[in-house]
N, C-alpha and C positions, 0 to 999 in steps of 0.2 A: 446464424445457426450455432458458429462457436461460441459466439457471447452467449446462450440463451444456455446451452451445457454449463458452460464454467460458472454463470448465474447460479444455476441448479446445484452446481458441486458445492460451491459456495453458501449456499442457504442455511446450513445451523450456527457460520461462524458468526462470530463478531461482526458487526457493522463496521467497523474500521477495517477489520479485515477484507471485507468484502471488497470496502473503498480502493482498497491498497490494488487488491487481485484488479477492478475493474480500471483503474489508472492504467498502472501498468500494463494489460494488456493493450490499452487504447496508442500509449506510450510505440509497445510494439510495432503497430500497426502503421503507426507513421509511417518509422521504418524500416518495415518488412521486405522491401526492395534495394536495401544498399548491403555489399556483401559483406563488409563488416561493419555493423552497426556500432552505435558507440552511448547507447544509453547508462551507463553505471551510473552515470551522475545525476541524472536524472531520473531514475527509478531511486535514489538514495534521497534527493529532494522528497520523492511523494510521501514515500515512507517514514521520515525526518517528518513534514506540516503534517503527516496524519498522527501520526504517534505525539505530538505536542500538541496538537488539537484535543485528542482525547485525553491527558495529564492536566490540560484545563478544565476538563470537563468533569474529572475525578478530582479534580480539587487538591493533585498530590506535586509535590516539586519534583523534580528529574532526581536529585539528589536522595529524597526520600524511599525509593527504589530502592538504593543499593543498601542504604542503614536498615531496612526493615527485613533484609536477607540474611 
């Protein structure tokens, strides 16, 4: 039922965006039961292969980002 809201919320972004939101909550989910969780490194992995995933896909280098600002 929350995946199927946050789905919904998520619907006009970006597809990577979506990826990132749907990751990461699955991420959560693991573990929602230890009291302090310790994902940072691991929600900054997903978001790291998704954002280089899409710079491949746009055809631009990482570098070319910051020159065209």
């Amino acid at each position: 039922m929350l995946k199927d809201r946050l789905k919904e919320l998520f619907l006009t972004y970006d597809p990577a965006i979506q990826r990132i939101v749907y990751e990461v909550g699955e991420l959560e989910q693991q573990y929602i039961s230890m009291e302090r969780p310790r994902v940072k490194d691991q929600i900054d992995e997903i978001i790291t292969r998704i954002a280089q995933r899409q710079l491949e896909r746009n055809g631009t280098e990482e570098y070319e980002l910051f020159i065209s600002n």
